[in-house]
PDB file of N, H, CA, C and O in Angstrom:
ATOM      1  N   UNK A   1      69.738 104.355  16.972  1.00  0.00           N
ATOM      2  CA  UNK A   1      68.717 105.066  16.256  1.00  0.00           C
ATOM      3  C   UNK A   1      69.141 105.284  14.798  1.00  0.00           C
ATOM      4  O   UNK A   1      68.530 104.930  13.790  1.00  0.00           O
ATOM      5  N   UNK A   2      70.217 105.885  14.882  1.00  0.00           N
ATOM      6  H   UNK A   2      70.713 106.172  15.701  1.00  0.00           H
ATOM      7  CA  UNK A   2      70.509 105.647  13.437  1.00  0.00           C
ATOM      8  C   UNK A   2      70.826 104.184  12.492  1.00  0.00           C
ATOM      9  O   UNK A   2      70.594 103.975  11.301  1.00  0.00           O
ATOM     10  N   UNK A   3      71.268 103.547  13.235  1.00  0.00           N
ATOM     11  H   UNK A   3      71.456 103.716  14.202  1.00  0.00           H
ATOM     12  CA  UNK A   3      71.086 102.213  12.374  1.00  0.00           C
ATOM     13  C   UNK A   3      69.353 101.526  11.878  1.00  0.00           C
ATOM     14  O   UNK A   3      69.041 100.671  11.049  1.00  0.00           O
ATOM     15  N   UNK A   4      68.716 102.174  12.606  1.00  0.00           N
ATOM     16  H   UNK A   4      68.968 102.868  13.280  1.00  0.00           H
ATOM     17  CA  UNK A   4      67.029 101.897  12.579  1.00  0.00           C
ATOM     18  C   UNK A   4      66.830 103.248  11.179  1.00  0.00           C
ATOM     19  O   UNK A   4      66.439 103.180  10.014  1.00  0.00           O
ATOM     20  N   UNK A   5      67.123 103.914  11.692  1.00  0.00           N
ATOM     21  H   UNK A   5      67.441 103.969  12.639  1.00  0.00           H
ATOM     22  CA  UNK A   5      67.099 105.114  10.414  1.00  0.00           C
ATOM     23  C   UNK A   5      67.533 104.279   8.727  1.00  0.00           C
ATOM     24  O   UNK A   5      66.743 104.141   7.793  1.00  0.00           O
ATOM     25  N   UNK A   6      68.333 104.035   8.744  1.00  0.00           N
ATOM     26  H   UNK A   6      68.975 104.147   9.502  1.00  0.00           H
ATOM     27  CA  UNK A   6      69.080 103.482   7.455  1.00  0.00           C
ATOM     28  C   UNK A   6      68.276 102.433   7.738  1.00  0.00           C
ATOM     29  O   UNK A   6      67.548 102.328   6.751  1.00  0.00           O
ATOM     30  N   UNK A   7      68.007 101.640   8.481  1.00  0.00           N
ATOM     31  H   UNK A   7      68.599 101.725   9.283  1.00  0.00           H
ATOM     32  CA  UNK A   7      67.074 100.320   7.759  1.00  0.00           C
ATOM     33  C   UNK A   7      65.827 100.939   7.175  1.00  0.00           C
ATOM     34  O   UNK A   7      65.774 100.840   5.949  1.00  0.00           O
ATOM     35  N   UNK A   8      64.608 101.676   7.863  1.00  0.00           N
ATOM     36  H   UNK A   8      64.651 101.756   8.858  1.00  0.00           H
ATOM     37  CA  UNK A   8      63.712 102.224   7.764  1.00  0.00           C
ATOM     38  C   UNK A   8      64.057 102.887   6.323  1.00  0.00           C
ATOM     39  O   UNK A   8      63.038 102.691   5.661  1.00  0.00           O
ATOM     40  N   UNK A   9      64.763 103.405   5.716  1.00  0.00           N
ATOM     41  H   UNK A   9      65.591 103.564   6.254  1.00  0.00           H
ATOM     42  CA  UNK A   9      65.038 104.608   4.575  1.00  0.00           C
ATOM     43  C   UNK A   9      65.342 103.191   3.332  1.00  0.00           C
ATOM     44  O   UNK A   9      65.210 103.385   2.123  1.00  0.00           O
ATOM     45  N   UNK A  10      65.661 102.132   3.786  1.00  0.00           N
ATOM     46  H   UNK A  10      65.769 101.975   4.768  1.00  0.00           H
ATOM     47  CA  UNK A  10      66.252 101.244   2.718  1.00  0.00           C
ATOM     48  C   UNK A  10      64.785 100.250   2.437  1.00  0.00           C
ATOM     49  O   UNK A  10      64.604  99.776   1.315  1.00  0.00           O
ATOM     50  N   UNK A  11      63.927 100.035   3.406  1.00  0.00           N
ATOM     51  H   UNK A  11      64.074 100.420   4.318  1.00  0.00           H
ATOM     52  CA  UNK A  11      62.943  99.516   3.222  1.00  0.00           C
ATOM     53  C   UNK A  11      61.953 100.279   2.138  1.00  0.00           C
ATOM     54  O   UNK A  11      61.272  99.927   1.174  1.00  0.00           O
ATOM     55  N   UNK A  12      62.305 101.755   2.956  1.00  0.00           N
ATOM     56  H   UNK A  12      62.858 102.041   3.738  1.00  0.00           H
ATOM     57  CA  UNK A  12      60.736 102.374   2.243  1.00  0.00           C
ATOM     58  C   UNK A  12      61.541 102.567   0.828  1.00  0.00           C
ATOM     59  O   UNK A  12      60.745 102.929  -0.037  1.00  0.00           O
ATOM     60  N   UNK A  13      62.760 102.446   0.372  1.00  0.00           N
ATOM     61  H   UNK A  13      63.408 102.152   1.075  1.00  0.00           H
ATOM     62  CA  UNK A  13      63.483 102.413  -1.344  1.00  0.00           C
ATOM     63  C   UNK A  13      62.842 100.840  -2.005  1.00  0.00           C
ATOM     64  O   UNK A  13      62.448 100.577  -3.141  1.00  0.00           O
ATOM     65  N   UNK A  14      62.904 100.279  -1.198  1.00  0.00           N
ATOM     66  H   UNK A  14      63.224 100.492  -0.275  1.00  0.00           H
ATOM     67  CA  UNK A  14      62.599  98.823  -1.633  1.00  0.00           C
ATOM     68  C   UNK A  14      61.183  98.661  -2.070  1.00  0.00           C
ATOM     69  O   UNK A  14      60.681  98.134  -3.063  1.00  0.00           O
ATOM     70  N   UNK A  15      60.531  99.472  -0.689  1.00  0.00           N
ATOM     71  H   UNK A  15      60.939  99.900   0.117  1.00  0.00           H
ATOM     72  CA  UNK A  15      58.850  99.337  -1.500  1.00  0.00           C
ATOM     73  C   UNK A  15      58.284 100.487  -2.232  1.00  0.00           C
ATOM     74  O   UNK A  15      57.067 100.539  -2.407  1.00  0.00           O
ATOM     75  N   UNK A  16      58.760 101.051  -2.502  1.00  0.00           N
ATOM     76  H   UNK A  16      59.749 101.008  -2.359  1.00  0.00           H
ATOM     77  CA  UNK A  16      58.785 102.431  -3.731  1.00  0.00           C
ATOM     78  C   UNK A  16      59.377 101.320  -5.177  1.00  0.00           C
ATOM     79  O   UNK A  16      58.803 101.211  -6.261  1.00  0.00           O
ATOM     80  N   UNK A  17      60.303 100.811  -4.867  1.00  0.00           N
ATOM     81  H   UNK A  17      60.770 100.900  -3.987  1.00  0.00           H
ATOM     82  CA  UNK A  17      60.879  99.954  -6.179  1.00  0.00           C
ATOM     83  C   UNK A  17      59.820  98.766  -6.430  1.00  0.00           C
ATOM     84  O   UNK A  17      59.689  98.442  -7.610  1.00  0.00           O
ATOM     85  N   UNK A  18      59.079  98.103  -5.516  1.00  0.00           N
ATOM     86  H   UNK A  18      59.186  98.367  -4.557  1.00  0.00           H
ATOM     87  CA  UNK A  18      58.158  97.158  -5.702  1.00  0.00           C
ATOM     88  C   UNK A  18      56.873  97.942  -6.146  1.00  0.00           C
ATOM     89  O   UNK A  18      56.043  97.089  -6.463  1.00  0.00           O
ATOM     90  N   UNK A  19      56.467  98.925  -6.270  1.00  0.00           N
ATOM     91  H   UNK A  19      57.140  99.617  -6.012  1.00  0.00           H
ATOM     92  CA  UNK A  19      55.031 100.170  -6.993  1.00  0.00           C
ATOM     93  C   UNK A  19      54.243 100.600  -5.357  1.00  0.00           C
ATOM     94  O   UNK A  19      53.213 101.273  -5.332  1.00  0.00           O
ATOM     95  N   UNK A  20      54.920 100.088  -4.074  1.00  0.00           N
ATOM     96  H   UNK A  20      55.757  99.541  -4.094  1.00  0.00           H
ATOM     97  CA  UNK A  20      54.018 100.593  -3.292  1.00  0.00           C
ATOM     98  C   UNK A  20      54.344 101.868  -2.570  1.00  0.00           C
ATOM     99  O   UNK A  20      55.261 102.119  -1.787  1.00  0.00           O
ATOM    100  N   UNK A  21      53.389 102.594  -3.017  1.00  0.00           N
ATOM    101  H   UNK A  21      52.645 102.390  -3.653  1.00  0.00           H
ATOM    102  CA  UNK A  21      53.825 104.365  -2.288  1.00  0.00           C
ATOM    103  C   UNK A  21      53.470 104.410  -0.904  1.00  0.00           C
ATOM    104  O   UNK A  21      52.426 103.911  -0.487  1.00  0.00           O
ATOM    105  N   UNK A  22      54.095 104.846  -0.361  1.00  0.00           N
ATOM    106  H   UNK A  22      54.943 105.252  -0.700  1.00  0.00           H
ATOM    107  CA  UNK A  22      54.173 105.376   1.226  1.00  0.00           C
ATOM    108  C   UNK A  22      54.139 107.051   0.970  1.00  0.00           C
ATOM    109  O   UNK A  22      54.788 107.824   0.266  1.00  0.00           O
ATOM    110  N   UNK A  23      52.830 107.203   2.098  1.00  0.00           N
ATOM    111  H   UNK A  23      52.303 106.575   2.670  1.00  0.00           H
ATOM    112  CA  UNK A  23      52.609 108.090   2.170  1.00  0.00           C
ATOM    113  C   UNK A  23      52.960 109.327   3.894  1.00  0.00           C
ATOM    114  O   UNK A  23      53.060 110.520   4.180  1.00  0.00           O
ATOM    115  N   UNK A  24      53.004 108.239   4.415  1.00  0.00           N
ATOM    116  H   UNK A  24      52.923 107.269   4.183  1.00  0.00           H
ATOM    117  CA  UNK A  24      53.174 108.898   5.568  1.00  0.00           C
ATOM    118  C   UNK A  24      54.332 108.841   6.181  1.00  0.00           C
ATOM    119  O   UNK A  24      55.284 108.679   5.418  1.00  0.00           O
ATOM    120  N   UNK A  25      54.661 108.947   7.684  1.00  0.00           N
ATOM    121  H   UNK A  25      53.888 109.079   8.304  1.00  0.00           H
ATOM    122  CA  UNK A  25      56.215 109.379   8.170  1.00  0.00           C
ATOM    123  C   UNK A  25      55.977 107.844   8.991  1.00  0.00           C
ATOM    124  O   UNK A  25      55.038 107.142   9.368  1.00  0.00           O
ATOM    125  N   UNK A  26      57.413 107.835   8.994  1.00  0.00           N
ATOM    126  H   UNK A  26      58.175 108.405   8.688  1.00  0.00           H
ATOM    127  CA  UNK A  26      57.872 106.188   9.957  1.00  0.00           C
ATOM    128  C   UNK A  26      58.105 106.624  10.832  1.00  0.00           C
ATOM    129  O   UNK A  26      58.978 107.492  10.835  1.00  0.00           O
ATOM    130  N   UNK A  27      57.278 106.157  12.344  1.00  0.00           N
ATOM    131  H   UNK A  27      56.569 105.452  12.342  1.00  0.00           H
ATOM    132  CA  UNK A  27      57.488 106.452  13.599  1.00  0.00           C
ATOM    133  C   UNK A  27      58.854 105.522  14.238  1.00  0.00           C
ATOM    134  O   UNK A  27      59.132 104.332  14.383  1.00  0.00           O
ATOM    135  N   UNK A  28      59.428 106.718  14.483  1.00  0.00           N
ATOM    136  H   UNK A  28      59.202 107.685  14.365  1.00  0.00           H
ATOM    137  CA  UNK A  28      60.764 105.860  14.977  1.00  0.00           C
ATOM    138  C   UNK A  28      60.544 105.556  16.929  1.00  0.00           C
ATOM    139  O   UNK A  28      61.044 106.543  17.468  1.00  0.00           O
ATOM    140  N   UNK A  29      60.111 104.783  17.791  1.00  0.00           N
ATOM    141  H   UNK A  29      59.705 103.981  17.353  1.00  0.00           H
ATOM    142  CA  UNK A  29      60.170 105.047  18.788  1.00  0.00           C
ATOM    143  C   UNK A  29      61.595 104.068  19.658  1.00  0.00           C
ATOM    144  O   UNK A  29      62.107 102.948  19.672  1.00  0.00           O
ATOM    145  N   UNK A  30      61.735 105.677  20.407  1.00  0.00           N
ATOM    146  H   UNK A  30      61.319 106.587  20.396  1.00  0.00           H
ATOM    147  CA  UNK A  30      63.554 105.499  21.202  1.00  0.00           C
ATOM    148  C   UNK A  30      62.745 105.404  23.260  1.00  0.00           C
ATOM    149  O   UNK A  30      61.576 105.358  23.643  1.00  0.00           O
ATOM    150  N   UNK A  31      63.498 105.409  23.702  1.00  0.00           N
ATOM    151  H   UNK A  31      64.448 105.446  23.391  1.00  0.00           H
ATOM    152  CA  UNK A  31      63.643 105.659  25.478  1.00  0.00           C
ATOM    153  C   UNK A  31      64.486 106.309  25.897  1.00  0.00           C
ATOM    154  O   UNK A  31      64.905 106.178  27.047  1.00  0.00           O
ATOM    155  N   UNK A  32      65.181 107.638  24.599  1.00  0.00           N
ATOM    156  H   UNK A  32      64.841 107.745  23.664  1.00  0.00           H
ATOM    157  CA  UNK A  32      66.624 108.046  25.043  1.00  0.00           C
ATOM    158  C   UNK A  32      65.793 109.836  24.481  1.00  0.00           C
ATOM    159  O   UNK A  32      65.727 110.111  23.283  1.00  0.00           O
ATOM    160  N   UNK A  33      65.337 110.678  25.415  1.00  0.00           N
ATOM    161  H   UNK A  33      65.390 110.455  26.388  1.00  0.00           H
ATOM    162  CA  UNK A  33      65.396 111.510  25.135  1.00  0.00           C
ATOM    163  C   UNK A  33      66.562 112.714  24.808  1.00  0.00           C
ATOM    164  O   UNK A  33      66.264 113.714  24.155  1.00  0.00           O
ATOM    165  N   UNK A  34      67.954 112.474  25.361  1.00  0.00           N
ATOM    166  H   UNK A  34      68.196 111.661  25.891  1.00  0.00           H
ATOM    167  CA  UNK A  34      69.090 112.717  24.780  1.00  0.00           C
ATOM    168  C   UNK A  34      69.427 112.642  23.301  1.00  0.00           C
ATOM    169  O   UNK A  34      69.890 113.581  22.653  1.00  0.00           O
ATOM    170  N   UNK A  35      69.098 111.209  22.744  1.00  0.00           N
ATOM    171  H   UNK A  35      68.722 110.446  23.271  1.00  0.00           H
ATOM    172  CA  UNK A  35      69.372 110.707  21.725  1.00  0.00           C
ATOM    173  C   UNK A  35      68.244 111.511  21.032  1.00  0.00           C
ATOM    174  O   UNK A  35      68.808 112.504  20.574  1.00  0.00           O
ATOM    175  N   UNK A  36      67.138 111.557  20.781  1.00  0.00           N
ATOM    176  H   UNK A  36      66.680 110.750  21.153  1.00  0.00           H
ATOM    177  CA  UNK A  36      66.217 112.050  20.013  1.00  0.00           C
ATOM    178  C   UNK A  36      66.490 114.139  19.908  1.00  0.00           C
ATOM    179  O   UNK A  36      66.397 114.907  18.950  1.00  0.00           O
ATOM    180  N   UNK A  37      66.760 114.325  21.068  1.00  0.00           N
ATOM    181  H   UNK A  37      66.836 113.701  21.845  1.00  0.00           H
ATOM    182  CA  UNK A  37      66.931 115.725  21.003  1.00  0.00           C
ATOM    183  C   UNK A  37      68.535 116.055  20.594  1.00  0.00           C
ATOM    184  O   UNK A  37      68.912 117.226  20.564  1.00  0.00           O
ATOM    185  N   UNK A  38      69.273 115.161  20.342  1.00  0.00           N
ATOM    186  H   UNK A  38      68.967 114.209  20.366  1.00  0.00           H
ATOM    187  CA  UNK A  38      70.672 115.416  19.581  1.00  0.00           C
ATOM    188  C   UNK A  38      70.766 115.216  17.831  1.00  0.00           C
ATOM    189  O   UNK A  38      71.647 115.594  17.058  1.00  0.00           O
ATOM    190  N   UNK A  39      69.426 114.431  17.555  1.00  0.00           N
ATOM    191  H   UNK A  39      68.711 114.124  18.183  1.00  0.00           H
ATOM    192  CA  UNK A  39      69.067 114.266  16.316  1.00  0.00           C
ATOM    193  C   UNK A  39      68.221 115.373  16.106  1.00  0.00           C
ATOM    194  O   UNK A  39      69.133 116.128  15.770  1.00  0.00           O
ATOM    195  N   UNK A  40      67.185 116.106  16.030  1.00  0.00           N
ATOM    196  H   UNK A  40      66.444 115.493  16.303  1.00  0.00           H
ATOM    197  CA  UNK A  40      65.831 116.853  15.917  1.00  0.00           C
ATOM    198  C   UNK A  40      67.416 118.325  16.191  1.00  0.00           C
ATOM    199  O   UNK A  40      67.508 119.287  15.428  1.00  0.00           O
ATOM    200  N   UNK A  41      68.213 118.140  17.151  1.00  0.00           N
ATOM    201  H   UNK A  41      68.138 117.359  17.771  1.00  0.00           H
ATOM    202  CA  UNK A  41      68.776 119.587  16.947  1.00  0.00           C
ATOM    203  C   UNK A  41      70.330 119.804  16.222  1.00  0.00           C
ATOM    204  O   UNK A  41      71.370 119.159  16.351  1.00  0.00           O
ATOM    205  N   UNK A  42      70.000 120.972  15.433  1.00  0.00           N
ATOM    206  H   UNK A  42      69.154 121.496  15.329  1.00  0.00           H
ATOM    207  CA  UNK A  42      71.247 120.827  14.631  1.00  0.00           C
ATOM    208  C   UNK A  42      73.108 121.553  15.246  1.00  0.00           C
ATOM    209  O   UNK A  42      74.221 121.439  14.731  1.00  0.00           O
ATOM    210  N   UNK A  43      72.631 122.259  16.527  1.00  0.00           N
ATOM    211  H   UNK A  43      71.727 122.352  16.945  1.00  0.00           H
ATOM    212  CA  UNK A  43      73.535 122.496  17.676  1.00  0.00           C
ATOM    213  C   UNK A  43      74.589 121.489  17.457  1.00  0.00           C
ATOM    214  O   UNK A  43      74.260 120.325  17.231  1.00  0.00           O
ATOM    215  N   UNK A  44      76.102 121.916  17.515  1.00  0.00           N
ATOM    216  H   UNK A  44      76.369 122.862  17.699  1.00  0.00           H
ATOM    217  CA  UNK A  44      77.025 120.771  17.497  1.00  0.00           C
ATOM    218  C   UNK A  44      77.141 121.353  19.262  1.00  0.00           C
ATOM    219  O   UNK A  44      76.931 122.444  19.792  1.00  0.00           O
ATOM    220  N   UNK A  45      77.595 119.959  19.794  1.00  0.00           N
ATOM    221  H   UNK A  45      77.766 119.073  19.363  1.00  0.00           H
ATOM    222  CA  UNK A  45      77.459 119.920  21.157  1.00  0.00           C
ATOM    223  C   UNK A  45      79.635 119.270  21.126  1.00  0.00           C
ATOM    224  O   UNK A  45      80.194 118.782  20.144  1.00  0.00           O
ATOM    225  N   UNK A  46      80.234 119.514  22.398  1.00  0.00           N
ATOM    226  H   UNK A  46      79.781 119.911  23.196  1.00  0.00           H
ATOM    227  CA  UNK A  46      81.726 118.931  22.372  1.00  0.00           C
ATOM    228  C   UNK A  46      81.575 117.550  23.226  1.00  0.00           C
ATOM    229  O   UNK A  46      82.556 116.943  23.655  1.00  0.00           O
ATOM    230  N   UNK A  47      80.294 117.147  23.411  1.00  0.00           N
ATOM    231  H   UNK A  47      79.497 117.640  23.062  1.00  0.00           H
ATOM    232  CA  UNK A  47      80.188 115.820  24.087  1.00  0.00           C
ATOM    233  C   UNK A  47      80.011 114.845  22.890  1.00  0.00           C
ATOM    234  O   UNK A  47      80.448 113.704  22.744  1.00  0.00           O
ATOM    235  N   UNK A  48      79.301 115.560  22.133  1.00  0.00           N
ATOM    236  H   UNK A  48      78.946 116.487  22.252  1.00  0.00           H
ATOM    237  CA  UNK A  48      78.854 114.429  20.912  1.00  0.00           C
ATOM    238  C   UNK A  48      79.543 114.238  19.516  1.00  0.00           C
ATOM    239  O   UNK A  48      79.165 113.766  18.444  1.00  0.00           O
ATOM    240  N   UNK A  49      80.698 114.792  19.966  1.00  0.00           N
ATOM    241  H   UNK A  49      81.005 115.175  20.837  1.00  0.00           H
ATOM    242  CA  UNK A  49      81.516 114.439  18.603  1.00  0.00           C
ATOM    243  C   UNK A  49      81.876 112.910  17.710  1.00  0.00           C
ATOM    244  O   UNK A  49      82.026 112.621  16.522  1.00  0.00           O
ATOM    245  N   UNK A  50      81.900 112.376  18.641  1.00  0.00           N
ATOM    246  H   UNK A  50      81.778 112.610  19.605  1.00  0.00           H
ATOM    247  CA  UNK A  50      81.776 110.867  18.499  1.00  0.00           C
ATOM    248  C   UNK A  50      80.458 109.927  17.711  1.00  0.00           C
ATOM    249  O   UNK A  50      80.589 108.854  17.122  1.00  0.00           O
ATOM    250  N   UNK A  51      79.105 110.771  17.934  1.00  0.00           N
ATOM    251  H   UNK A  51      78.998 111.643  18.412  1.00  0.00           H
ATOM    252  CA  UNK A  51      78.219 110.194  17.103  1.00  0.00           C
ATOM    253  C   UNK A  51      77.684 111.510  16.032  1.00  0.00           C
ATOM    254  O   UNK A  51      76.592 111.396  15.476  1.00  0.00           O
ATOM    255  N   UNK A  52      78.487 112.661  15.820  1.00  0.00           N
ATOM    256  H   UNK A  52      79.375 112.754  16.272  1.00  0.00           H
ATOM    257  CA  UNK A  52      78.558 113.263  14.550  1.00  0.00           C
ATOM    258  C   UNK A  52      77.790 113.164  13.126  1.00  0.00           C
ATOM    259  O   UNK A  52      77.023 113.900  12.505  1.00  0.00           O
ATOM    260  N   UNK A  53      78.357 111.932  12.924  1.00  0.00           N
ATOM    261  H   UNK A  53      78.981 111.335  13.429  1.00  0.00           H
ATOM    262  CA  UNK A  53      77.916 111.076  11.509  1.00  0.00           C
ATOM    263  C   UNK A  53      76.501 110.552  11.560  1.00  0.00           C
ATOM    264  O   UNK A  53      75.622 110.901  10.771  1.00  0.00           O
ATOM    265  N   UNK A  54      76.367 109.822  12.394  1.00  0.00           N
ATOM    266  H   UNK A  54      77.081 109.538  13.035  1.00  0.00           H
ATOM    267  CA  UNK A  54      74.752 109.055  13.037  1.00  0.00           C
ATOM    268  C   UNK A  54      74.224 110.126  13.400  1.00  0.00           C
ATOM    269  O   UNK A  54      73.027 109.994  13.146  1.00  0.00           O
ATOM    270  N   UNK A  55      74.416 111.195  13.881  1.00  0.00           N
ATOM    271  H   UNK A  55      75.389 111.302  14.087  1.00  0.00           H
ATOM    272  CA  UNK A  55      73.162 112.280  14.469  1.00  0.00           C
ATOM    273  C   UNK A  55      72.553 112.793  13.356  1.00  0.00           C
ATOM    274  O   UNK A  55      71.356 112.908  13.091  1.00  0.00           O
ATOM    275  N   UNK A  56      74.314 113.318  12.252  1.00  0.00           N
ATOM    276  H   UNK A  56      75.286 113.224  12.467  1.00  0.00           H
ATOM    277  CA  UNK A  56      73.526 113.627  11.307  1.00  0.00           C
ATOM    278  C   UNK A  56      72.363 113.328  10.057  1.00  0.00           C
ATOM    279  O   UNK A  56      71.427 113.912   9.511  1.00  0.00           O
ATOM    280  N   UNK A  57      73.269 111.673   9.978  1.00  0.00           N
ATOM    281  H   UNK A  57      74.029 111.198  10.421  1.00  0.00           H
ATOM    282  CA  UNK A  57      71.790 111.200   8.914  1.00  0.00           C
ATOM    283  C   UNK A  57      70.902 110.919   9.593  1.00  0.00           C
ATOM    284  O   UNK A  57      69.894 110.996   8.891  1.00  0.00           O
ATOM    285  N   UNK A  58      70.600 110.567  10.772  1.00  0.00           N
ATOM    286  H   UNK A  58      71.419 110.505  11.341  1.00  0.00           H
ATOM    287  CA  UNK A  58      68.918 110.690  11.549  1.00  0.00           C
ATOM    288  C   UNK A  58      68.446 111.997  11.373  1.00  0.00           C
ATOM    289  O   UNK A  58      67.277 112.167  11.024  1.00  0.00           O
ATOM    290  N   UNK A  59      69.414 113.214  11.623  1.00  0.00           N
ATOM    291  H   UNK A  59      70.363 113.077  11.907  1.00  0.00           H
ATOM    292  CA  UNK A  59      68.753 114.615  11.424  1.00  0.00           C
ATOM    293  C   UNK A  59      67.979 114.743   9.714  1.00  0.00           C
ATOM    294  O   UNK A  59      66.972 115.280   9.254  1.00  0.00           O
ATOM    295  N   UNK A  60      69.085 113.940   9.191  1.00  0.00           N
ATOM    296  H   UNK A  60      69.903 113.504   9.565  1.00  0.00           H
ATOM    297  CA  UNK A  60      68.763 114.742   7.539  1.00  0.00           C
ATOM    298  C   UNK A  60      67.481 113.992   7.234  1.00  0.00           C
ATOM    299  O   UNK A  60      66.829 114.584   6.373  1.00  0.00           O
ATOM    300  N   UNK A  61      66.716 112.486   7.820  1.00  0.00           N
ATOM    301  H   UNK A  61      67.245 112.006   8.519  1.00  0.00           H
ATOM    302  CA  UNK A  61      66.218 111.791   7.516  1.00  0.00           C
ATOM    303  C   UNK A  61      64.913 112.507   8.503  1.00  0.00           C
ATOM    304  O   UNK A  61      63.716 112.299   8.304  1.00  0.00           O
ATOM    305  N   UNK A  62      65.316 113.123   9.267  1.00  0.00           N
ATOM    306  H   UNK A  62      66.288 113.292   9.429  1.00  0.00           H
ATOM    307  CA  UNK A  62      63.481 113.334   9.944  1.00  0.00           C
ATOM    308  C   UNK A  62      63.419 115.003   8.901  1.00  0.00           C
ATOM    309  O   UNK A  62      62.457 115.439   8.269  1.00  0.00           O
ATOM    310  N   UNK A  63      64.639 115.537   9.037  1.00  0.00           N
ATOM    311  H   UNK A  63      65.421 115.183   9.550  1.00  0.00           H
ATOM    312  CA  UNK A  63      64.344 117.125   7.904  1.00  0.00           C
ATOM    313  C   UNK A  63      63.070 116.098   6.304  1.00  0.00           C
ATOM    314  O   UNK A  63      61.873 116.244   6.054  1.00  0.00           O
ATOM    315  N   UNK A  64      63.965 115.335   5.752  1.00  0.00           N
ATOM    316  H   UNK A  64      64.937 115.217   5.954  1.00  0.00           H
ATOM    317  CA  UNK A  64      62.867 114.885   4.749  1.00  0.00           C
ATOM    318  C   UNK A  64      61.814 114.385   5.035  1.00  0.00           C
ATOM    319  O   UNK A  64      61.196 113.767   4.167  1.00  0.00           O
ATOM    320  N   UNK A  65      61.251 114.524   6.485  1.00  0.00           N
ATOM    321  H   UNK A  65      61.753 115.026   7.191  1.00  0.00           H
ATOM    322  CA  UNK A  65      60.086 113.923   6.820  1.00  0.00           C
ATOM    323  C   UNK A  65      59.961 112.211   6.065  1.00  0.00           C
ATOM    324  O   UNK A  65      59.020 111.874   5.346  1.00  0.00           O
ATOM    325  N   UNK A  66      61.062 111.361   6.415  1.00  0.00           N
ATOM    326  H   UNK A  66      61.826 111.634   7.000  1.00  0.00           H
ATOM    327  CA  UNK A  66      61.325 110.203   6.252  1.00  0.00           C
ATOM    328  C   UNK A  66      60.516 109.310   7.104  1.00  0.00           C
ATOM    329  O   UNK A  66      59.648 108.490   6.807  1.00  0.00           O
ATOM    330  N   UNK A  67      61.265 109.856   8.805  1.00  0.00           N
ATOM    331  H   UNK A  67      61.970 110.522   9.046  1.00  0.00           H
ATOM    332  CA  UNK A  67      61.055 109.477   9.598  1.00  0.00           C
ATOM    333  C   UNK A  67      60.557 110.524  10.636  1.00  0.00           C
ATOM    334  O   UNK A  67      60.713 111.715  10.369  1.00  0.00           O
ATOM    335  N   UNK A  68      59.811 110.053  12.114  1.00  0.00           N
ATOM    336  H   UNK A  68      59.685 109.085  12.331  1.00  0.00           H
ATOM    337  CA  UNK A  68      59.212 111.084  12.933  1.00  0.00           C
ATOM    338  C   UNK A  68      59.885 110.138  14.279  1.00  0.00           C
ATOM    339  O   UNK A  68      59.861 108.914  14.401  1.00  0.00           O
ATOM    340  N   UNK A  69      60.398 111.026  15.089  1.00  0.00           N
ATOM    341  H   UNK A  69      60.417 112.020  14.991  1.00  0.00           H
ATOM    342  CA  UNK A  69      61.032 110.522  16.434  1.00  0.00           C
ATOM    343  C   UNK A  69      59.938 110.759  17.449  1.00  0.00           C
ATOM    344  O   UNK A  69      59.325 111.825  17.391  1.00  0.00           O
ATOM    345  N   UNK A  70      59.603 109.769  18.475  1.00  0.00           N
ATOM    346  H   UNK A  70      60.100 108.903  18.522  1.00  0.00           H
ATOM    347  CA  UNK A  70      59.121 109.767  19.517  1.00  0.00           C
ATOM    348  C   UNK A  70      58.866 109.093  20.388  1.00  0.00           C
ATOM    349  O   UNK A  70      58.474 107.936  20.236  1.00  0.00           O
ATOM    350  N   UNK A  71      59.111 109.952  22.095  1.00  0.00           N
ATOM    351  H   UNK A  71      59.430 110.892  22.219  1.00  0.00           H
ATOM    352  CA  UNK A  71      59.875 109.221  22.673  1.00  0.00           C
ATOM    353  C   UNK A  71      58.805 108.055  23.754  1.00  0.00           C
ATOM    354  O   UNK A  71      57.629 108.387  23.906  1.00  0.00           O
ATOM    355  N   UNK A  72      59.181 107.084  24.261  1.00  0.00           N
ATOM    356  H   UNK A  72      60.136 106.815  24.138  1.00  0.00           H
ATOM    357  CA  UNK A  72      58.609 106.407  24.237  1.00  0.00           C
ATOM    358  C   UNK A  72      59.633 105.724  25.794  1.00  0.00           C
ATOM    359  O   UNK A  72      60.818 105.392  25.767  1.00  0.00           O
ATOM    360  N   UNK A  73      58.525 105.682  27.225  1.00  0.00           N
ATOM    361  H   UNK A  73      57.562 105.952  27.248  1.00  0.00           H
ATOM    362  CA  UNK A  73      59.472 105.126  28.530  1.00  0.00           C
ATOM    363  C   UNK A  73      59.829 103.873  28.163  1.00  0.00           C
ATOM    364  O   UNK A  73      59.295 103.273  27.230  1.00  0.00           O
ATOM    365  N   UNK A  74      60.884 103.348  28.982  1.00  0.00           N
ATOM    366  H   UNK A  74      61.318 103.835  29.740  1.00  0.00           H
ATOM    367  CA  UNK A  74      61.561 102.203  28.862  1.00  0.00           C
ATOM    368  C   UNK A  74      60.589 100.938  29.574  1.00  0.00           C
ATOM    369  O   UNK A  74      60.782  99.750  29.314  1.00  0.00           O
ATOM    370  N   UNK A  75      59.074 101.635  30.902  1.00  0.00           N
ATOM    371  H   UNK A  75      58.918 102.600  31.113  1.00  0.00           H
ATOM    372  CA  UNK A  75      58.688 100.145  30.641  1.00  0.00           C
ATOM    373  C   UNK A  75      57.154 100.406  29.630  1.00  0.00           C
ATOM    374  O   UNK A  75      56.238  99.590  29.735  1.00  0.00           O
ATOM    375  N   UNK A  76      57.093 101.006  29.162  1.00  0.00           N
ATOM    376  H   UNK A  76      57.836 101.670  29.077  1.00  0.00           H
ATOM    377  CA  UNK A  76      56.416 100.153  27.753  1.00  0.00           C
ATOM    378  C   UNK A  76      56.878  99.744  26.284  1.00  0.00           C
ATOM    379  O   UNK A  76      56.111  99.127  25.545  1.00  0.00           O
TER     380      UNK A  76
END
């Protein structure tokens, strides 16, 4: 998720640099409700120390209303 985050944030720099404004939020859709509710909360947890760094720039990136998380089952 966070590697989708940083692509998504580098695209919408790219088309802001080309004159096209984006106006709305990039739907990020995951199948990991864990993952989405470790990003959306700012709680440090002692399981998740390991993705620390990635939770946080997905967190800082939906706070700027960059991006919008939602979750989405694994068979669609």
């Amino acid at each position: 998720m966070a590697l989708l985050t940083t692509e998504v944030t580098w695209l919408r720099w790219l088309l802001m640099d080309f004159g096209v404004s984006i106006t709305t939020l990039t739907l990020v859709l995951s199948n990991s409700t864990v993952a989405i509710s470790v990003a959306r909360d700012s709680v440090k947890h002692e399981l998740t120390k390991h993705i620390g760094v990635d939770a946080f720039h997905t967190r800082a990136q939906v706070q700027a209303q960059v991006v919008a998380l939602q979750y989405v089952p694994s068979e669609l």
